[in-house]
C-alpha positions in Angstrom: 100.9 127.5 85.5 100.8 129.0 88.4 101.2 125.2 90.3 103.2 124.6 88.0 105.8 126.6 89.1 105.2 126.2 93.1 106.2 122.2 92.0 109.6 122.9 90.1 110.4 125.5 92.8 110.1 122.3 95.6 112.1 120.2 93.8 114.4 122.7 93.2 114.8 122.8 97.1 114.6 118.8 97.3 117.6 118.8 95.1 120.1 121.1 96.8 119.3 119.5 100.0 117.3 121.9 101.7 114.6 119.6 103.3 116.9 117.4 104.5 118.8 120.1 106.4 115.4 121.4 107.6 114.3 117.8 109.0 117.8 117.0 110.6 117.7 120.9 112.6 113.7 120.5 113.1 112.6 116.1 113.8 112.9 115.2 117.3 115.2 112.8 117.8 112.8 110.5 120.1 111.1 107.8 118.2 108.6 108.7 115.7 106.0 106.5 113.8 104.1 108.3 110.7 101.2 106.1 109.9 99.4 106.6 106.4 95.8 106.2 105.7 94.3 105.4 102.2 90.9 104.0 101.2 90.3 103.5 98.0 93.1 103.2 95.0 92.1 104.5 91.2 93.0 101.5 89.1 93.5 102.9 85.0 89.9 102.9 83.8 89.2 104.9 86.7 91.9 107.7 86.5 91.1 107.8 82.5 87.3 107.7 83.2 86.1 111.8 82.4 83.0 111.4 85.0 85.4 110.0 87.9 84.3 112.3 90.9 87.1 111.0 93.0 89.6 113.3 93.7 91.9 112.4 96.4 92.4 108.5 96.3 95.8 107.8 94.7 96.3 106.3 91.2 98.1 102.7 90.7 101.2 104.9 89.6 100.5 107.3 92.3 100.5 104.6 94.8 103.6 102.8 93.5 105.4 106.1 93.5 105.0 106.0 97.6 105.9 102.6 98.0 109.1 103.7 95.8 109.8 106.7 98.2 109.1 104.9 101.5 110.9 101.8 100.8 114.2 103.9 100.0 114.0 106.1 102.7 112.2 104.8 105.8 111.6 101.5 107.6 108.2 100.3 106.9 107.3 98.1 109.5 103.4 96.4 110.2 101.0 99.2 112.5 100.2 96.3 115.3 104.4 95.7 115.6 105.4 99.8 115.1 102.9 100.5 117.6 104.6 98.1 120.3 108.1 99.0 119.9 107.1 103.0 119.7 106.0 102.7 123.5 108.8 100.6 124.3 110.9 103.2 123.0 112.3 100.4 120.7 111.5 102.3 117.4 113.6 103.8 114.6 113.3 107.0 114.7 111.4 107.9 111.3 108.7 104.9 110.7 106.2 104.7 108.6 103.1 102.0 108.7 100.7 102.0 105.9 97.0 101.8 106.4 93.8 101.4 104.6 90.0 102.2 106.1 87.0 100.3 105.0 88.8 97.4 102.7 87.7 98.6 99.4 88.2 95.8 96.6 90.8 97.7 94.9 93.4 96.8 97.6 93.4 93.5 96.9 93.3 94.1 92.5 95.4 97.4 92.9 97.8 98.3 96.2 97.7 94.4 96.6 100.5 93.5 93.9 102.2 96.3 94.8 103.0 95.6 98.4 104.2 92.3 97.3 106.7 93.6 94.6 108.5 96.0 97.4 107.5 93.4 99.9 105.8 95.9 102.3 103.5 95.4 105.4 100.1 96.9 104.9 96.8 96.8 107.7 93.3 97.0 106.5 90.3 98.0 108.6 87.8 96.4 107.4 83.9 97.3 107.5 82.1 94.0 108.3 79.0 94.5 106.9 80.1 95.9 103.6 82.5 92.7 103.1 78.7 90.7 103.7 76.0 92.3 102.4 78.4 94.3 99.3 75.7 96.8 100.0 77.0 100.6 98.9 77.5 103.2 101.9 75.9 106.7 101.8 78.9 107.8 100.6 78.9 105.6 97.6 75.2 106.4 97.0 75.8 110.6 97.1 78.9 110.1 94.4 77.2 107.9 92.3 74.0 110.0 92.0 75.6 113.5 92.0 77.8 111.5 89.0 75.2 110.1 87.2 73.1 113.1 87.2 72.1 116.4 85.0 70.7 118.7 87.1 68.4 119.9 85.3 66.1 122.7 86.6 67.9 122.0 90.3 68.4 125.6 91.6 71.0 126.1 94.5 68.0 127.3 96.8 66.2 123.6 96.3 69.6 121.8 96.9 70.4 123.9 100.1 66.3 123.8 101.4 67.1 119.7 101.1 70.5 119.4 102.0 70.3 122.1 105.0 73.8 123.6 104.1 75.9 126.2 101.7 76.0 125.3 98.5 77.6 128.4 97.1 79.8 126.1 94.5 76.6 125.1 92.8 75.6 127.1 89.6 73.1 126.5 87.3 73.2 123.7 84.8 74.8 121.8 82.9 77.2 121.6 85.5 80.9 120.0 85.4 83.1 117.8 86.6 84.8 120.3 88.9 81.3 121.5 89.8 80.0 118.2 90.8 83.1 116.9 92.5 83.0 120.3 95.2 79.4 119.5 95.4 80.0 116.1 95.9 82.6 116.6 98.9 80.2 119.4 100.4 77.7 117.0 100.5 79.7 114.3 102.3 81.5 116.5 105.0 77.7 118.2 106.0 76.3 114.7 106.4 79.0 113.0 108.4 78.1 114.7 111.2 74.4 113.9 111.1 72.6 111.4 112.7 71.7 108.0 110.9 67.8 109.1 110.8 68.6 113.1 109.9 71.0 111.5 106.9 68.9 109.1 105.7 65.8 111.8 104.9 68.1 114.2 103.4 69.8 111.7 101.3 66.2 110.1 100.0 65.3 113.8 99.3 68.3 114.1 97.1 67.6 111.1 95.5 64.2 111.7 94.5 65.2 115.3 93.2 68.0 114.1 91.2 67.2 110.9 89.9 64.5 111.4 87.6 67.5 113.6 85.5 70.0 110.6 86.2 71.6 108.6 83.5 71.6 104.6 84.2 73.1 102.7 87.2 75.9 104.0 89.3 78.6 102.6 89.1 78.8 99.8 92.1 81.9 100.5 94.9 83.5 97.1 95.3 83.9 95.3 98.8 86.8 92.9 99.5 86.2 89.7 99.5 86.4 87.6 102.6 88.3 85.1 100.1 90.8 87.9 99.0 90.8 88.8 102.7 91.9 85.1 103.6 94.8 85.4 100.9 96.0 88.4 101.8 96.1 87.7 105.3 98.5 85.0 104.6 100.9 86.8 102.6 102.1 90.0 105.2 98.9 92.2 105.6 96.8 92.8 108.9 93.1 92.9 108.8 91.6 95.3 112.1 87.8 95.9 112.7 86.2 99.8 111.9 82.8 98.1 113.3 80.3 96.8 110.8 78.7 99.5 109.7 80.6 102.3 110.4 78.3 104.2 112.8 78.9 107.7 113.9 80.4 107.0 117.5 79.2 110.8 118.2 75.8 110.0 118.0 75.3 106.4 119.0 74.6 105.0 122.6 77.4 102.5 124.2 75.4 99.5 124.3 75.3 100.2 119.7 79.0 100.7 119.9 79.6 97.9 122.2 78.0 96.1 119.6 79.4 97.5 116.9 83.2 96.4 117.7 82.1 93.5 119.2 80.3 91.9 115.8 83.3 93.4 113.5 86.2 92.1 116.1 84.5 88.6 115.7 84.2 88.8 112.1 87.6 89.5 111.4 89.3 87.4 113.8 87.5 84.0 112.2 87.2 84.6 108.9 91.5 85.4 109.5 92.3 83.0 112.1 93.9 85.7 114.0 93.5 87.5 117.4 93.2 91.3 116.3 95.0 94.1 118.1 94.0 97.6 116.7 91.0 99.5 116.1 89.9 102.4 113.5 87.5 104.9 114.4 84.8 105.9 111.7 84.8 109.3 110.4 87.9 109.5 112.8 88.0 113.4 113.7 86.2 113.2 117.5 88.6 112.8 119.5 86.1 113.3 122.9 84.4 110.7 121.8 86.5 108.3 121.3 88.2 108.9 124.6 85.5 107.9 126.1 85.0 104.3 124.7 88.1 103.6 125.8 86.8 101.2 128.5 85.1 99.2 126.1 88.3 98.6 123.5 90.3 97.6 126.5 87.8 95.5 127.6 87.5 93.4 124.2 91.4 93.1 124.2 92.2 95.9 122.2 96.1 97.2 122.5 95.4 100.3 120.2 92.8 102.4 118.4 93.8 105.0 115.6 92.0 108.5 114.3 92.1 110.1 110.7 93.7 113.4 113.2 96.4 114.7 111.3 100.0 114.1 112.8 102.8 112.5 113.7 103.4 109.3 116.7 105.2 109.9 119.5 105.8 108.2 123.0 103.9 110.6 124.1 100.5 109.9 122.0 97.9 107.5 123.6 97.7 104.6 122.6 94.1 104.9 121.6 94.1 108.2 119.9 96.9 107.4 117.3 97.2 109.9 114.3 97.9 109.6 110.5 98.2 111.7 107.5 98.5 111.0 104.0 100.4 111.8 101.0 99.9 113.9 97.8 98.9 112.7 94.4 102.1 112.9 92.6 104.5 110.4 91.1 107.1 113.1 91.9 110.1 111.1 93.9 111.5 114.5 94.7 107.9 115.7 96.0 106.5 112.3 98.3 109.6 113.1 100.3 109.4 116.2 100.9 106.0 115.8 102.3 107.4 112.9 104.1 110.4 115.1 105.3 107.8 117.5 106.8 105.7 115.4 108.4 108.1 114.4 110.7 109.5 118.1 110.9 106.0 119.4 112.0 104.2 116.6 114.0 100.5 118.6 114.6 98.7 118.9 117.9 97.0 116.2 118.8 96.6 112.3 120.1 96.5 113.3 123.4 93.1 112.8 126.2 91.1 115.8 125.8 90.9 117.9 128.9 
């Protein structure tokens, strides 16, 4: 109710103009790009699925509703061409790029027919080794078993002793979908910043705790195809490397991260036919890091490289610390802008070489 509420109050606003006073008084009037980041998209069975642990991907409506919003409001131009004419100072003022990280299947089945219909640009940064091997990720693995799973007679104090982090939204079983899906994200944010070795023991001691009191196979996360990759590159979207197999960056030594760009760069540019520009960091939040390998994007001919830092583009941002942010899941016309109204009101700290 109580959401509710907080919802018709914002539209309420929307309607008598009061974010669009607020963004004219408060957005710079410099150039500014908003890029958008998505990974995967719910297609119906999904959203209508009861067991569906994913919580912040967009529906097919939800998704439509932005392209809806943007294309009425904003100029929605490729990243690789945005980019360029933001440090030329060439831009419009509020742009918008749209991206997606990883090139989950559902792009090409879900966002795919939608960015054709409103005839909107889209880059994908594709995971190499997913796209050939159509191997799940870590990620994929902890959803599908905390999913598939019971629970029975797992206390908090095993999960924690195996996990080697809070669990203080885990209660005793059964235990629900809202249960499950907290666990589920606690689970992913503690092991991103682990090593490959540290993540791989804690996730095989999950799995032998919890799978005995598993039902069936999980579900498999789809990969792209490097045939729908083809066709899509050939009707107005970009395909960019995110390595192949989306190492921690923190963690790994340059001659692996070298390698890493270099094998997904190659990948993508001849299985497209075209020279790539831009690079996406994995996990996307370590901004040190990152600066630091900016020797070896340069060197491999890369004009960009972007983070999952909240904010908005400036002249100002480097070029290889470029921020996005996404949108709520609504179909609300009324709420997408306003979120798209304050985005550019309130660019965030950020994109800049750490001192």
């Amino acid at each position: 109710m109580k959401a509710l509420v907080k919802d018709l109050a914002k539209k309420l606003l929307y309607a008598l103009g009061y974010y669009r006073i607020y963004g004219a008084i408060r957005t710079s009037k410099e150039p500014r790009l908003l890029v958008l980041m998505y990974h995967d998209i719910l297609d119906d069975a999904r959203v209508s699925d009861p067991t569906e642990l994913d919580d912040e991907s967009p529906s097919a409506s939800e998704f439509e509703a932005h392209l809806r919003v943007l294309t009425s409001h904003y100029s929605v131009l490729p990243l690789r061409e945005s980019v360029e004419r933001l440090h030329r100072g060439e831009l419009d003022r509020n742009s918008v790029a749209i991206t997606f990280d990883d090139g989950y299947e559902a792009v090409f089945s879900v966002a795919y027919p939608f960015l054709k219909r409103y005839n909107v640009p889209a880059t994908v940064f594709l995971l190499t080794d997913w796209i050939d091997n159509q191997k799940p990720y870590w990620w994929h693995r902890v959803r599908g078993l905390i999913q598939r799973s019971h629970f029975n007679g797992v206390t908090r104090a095993k999960l924690e002793s195996i996990l080697q982090t809070s669990c203080d939204t885990y209660g005793e079983s059964p235990v629900g979908l809202s249960t499950k899906r907290l666990l589920a994200h606690s689970i992913e944010r503690s092991f991103r910043d682990l090593t490959d070795e540290e993540r791989d023991e804690r996730l095989a001691a999950l799995e032998r705790t919890l799978s005995p009191a598993a039902d069936g196979e999980p579900r498999p996360e789809g990969a792209l195809t490097w045939d729908q990759v083809r066709e899509m590159s050939a009707h107005g979207v970009d395909f960019e490397p995110h390595t192949c197999s989306h190492i921690n960056i923190r963690h790994e030594n340059r001659e692996r991260i070298q390698r890493e760009i270099e094998c997904s760069r190659r990948a993508v540019e001849e299985q497209t036919g075209r020279k790539v520009a831009g690079f996406a960091y994995p996990y996307g939040k370590d901004l040190a890091a990152y600066a630091a390998i900016e020797g070896i994007l340069r060197a491999q001919g890369f004009a960009y490289a972007i983070t999952a830092v909240n904010g908005v583009n400036s002249r100002e941002t480097h070029p290889y610390l470029l921020l996005r942010e996404g949108l709520p899941r609504t179909t609300s016309g009324a709420l997408l802008h306003r979120s798209l109204i304050l985005a550019f009101a309130r660019p965030r700290e950020g994109g800049h070489l750490p001192t």
